[in-house]
C-alpha positions as CSV (number, residue, x, y, z in Angstrom):
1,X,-74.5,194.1,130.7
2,X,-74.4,191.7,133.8
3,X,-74.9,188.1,133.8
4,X,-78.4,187.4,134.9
5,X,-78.7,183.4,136.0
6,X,-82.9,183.5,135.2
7,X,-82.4,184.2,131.3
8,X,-79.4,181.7,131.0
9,X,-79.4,178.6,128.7
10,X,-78.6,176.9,132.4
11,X,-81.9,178.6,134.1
12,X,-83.7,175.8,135.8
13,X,-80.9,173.5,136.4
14,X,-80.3,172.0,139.8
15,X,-77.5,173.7,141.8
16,X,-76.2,170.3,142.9
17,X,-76.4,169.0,139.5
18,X,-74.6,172.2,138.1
19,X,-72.1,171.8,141.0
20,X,-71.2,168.4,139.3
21,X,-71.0,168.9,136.1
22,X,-68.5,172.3,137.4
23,X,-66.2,169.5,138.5
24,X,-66.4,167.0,135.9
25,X,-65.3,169.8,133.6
26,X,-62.7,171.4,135.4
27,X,-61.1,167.9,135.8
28,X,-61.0,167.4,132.5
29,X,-59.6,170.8,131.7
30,X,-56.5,169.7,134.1
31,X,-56.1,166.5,132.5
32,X,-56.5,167.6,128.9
33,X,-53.8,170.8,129.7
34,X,-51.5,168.3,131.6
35,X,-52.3,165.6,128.9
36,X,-52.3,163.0,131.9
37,X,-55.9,161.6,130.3
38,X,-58.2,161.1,127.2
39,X,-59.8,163.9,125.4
40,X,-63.4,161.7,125.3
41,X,-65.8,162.1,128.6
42,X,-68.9,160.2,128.6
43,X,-72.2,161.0,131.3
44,X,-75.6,160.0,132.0
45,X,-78.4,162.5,131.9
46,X,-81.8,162.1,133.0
47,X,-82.5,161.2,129.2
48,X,-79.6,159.1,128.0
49,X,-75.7,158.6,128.2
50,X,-73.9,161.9,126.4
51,X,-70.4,161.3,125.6
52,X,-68.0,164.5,124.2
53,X,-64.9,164.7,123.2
54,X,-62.5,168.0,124.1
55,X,-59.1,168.7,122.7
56,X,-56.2,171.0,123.0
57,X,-57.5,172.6,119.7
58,X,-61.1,173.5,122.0
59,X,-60.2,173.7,125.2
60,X,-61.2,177.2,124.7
61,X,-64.7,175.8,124.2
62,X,-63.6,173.7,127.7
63,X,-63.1,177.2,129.7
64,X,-66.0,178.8,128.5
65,X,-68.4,175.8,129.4
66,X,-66.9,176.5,132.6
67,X,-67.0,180.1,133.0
68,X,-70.2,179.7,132.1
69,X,-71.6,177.3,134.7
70,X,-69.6,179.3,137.3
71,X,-71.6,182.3,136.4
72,X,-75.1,180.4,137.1
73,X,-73.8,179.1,140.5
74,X,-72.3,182.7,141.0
75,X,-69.0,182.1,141.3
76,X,-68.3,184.9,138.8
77,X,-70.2,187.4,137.9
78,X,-70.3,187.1,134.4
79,X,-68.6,183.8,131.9
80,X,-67.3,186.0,129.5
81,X,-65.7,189.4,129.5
82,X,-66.1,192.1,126.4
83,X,-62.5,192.4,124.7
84,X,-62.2,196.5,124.1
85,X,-59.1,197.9,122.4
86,X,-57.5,201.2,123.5
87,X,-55.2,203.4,121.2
């Protein structure tokens, strides 16, 4: 099944503001893996301040919020791939 950017929970978003957000997080996926920074982020969205707080336990949860907004910009085609197992 291919990604398809209309029925996304991202659908509507503003490509600059997904662009962004893109870079915020893979920032803070460098600094979390490098452990150079904090694990707690904090932004301002149109309807309040939203802070979140990523570790090394979910920075699984990190890449797929990225995958994920790479997929609606098209960067990727889809943000997650089926595992399959062959015998």
């Amino acid at each position: 099944m291919r990604f398809d950017p209309t029925k996304s929970i991202l659908a509507g978003m503003d490509t600059s503001v997904l662009q962004a957000r893109l870079a915020q997080l893979q920032q803070a996926y460098l600094d979390i893996s490098s452990g150079t920074k904090g694990e707690s982020y904090s932004y301002t969205q149109g309807d309040g301040a939203k802070s979140i707080t990523y570790s090394k336990a979910n920075i699984g949860q990190l890449t797929m919020a990225i995958r994920q907004v790479q997929a609606q910009l098209g960067i990727i085609c889809s943000p997650r791939h089926a595992i399959g197992i062959r015998f």
